[in-house]
C-alpha positions as CSV (number, residue, x, y, z in Angstrom):
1,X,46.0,8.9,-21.4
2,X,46.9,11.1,-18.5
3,X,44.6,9.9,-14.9
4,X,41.6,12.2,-14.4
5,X,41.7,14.3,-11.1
6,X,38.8,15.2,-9.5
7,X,38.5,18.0,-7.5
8,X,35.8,19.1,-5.2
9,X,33.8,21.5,-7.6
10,X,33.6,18.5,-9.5
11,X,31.6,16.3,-6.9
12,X,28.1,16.0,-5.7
13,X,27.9,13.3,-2.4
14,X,24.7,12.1,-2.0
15,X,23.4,9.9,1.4
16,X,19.9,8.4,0.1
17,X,19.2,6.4,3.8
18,X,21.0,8.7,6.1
19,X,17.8,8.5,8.7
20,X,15.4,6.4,10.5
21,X,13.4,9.4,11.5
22,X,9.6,9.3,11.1
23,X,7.4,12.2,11.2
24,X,5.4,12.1,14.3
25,X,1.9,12.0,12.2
26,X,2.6,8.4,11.0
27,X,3.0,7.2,14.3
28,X,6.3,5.4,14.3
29,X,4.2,3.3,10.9
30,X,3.5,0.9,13.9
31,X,7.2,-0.4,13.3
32,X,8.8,-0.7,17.1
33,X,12.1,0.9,18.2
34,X,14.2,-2.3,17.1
35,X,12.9,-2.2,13.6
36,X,13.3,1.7,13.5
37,X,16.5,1.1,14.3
38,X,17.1,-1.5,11.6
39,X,18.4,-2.2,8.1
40,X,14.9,-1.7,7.1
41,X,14.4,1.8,8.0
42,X,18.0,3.2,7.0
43,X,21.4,2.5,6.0
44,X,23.2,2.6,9.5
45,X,27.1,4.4,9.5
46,X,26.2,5.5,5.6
47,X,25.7,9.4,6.9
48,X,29.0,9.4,9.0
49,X,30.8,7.7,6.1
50,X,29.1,10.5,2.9
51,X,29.7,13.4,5.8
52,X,33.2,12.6,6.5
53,X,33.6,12.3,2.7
54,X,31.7,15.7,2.0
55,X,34.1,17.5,4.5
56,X,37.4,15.9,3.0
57,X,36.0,17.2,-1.0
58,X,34.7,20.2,0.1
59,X,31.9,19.3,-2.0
60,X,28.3,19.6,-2.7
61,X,26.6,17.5,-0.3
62,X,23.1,16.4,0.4
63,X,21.2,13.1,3.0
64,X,17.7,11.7,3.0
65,X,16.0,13.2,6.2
66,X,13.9,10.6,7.1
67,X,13.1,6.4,6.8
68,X,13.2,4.7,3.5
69,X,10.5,3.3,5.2
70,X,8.6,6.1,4.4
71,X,9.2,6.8,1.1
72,X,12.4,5.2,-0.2
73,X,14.9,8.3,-2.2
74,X,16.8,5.3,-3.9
75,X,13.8,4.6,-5.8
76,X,11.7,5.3,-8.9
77,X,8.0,6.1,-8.7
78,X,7.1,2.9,-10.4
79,X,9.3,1.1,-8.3
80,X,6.7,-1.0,-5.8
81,X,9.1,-0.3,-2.9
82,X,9.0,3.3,-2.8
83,X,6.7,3.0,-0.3
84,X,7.0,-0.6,1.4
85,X,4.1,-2.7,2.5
86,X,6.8,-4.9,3.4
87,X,10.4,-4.1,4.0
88,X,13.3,-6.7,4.1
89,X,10.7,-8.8,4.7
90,X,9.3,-6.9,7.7
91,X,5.6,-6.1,7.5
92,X,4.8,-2.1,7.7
93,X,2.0,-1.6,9.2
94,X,1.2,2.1,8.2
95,X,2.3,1.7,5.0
96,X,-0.8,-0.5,4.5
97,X,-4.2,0.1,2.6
98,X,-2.2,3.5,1.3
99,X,-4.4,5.8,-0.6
100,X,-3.5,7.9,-3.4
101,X,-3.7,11.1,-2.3
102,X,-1.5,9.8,0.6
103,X,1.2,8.2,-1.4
104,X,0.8,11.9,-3.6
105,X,1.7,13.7,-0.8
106,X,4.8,12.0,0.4
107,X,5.9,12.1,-2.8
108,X,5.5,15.7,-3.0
109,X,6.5,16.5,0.4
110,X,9.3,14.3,0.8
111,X,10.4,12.7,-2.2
112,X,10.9,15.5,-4.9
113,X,12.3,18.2,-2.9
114,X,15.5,15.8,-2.0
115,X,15.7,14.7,-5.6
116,X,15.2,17.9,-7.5
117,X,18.2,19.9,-4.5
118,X,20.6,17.0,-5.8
119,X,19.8,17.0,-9.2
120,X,20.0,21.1,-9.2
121,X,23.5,20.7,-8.3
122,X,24.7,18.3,-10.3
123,X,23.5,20.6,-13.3
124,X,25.3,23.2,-11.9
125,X,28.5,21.2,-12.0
126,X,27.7,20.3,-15.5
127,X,27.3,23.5,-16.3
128,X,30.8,25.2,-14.8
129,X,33.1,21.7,-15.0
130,X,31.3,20.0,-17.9
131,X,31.4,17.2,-15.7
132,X,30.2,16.0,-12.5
133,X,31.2,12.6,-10.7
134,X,28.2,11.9,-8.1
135,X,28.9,9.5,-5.3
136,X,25.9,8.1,-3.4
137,X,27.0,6.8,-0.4
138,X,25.2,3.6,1.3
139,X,25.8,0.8,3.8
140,X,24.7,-3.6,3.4
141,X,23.7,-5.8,6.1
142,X,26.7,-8.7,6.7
143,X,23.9,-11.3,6.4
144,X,21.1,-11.3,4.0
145,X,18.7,-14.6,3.0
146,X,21.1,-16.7,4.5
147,X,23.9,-15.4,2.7
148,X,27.1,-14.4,4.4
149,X,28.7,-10.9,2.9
150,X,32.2,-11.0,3.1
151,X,33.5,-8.1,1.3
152,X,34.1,-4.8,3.3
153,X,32.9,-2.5,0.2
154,X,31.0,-2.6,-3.0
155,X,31.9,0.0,-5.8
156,X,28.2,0.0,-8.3
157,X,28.4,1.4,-11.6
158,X,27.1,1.0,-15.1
159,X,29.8,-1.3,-16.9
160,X,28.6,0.0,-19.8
161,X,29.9,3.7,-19.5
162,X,33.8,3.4,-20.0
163,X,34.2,6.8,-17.9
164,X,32.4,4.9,-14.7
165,X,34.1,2.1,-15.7
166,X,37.1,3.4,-15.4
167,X,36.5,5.6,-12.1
168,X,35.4,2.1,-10.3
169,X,38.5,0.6,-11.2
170,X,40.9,3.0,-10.3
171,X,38.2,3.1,-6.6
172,X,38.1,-0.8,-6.2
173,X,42.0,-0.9,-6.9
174,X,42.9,2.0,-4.3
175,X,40.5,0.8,-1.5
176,X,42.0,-3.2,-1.8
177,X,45.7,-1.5,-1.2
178,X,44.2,0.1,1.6
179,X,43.4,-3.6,2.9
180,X,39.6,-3.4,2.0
181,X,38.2,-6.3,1.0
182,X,36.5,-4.4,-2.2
183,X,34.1,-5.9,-5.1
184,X,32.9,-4.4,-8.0
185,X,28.9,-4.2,-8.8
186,X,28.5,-6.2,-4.5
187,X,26.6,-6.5,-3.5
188,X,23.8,-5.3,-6.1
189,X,24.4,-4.0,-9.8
190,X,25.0,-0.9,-10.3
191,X,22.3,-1.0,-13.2
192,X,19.9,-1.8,-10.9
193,X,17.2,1.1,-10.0
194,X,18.6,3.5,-7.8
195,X,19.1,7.6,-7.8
196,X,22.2,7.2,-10.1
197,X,20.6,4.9,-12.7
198,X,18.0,7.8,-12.6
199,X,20.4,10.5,-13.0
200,X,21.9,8.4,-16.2
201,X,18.9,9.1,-18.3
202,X,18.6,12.5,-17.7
203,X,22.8,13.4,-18.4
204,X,24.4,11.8,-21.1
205,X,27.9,9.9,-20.1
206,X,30.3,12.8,-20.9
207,X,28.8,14.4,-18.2
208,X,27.6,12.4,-15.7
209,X,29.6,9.6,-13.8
210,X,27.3,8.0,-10.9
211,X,28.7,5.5,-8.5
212,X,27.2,4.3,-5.3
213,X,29.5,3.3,-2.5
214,X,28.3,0.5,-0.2
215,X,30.0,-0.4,3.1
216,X,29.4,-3.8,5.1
217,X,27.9,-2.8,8.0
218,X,30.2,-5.1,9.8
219,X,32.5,-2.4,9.7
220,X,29.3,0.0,11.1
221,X,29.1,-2.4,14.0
222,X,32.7,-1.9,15.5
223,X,32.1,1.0,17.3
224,X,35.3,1.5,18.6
225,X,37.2,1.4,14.8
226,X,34.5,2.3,12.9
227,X,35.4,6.2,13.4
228,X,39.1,5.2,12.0
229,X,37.9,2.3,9.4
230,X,35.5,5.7,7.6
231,X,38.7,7.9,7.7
232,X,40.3,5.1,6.2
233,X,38.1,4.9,3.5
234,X,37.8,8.6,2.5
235,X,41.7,8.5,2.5
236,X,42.0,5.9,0.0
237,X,38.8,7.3,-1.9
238,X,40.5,10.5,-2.4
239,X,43.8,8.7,-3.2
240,X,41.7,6.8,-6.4
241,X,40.3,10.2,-7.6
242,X,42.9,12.9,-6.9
243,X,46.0,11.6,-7.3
């Protein structure tokens, strides 16, 4: 069977923890610059990394505009860290004692809009291509409970959807010739809950291929090569799907 080619019209690029911004009513959450700036609040280098890769498809493109701390995109309402009392094991203090009608709001202010503006075009390339191949771009501390990270990028699917399968394959294969240390399912399962597991049960698998991209933030932290390392990356991206 012939390679699928993707093309732009074909994509939606998502960017769940593009931000650390927080609305000037919550105060900061009582969470100090350090921690705003931290793995807890956002997914640091994932917005240059989903922008750069938007720009090279041409594609439909949309980024969280504010802190997971304040309501975490990547989530499911049931999910007891959509809004964290404690994130990455960091206390939040304004996320404390949260009533109803406040948890209500940031769901409706914040939450749905992003989710329903992605979702709306993802059915639109359902409906014109038949198919639409989401990537949701994200970025992993090196270090985490003790444990060292050592692989450059982690390709998450659902291993049990041959198309996404088959798409993370072709990914993992094209970004390790490219000289990327690259892991399938790393450093979380792609089953796990997150916006693409979501999007699973809504789109059956002939139409819907979700895979999240996660970068070591190791690669974030180079300043000076991380601008090349992210070309780099969209290069041999766009090598695994369009050629």
């Amino acid at each position: 069977m012939a390679r699928r080619v993707w093309h732009g019209d074909q994509l939606v690029i998502s960017c769940e923890h593009a931000s650390n911004r927080i609305p000037p009513r919550y105060r900061n959450l009582g969470l100090s610059v350090e921690l705003r700036q931290s793995h807890i609040a956002w997914d640091a280098g994932a917005r240059d990394l989903a922008r750069q890769c938007a720009r090279h498809f041409a594609c439909a493109y949309h980024e969280g505009k504010y802190a997971r701390v304040l309501i975490d995109l990547n989530r499911n309402l049931q999910n007891r860290q959509l809004i964290p009392q404690t994130s990455f094991g960091v206390p939040v203090p304004g996320n404390r004692a949260l009533t109803g009608a406040e948890r209500g709001y940031r769901v409706k202010r914040y939450y749905t809009p992003y989710r329903e503006e992605v979702l709306r075009d993802i059915r639109t390339v359902i409906g014109s291509r038949r198919t639409c191949l989401h990537l949701s771009i994200h970025t992993f501390v090196p270090r985490y409970a003790g444990v060292l990270r050592r692989a450059d990028l982690g390709i998450l699917y659902d291993p049990t959807r041959k198309r996404e399968r088959d798409v993370a394959n072709r990914l993992t294969t094209s970004l390790k010739q490219g000289g990327f240390v690259t892991r399938r399912n790393y450093p979380y399962r792609g089953s796990a809950d997150g916006f693409t597991t979501h999007c699973r049960g809504l789109f059956p698998a002939t139409a819907y291929l979700g895979i999240e991209i996660e970068a070591n933030q190791r690669l974030v932290n180079d300043a000076s090569r991380w601008p090349s390392v992210r070309r780099a990356i969209v290069v041999f991206i766009a090598s695994a799907l369009t050629a």
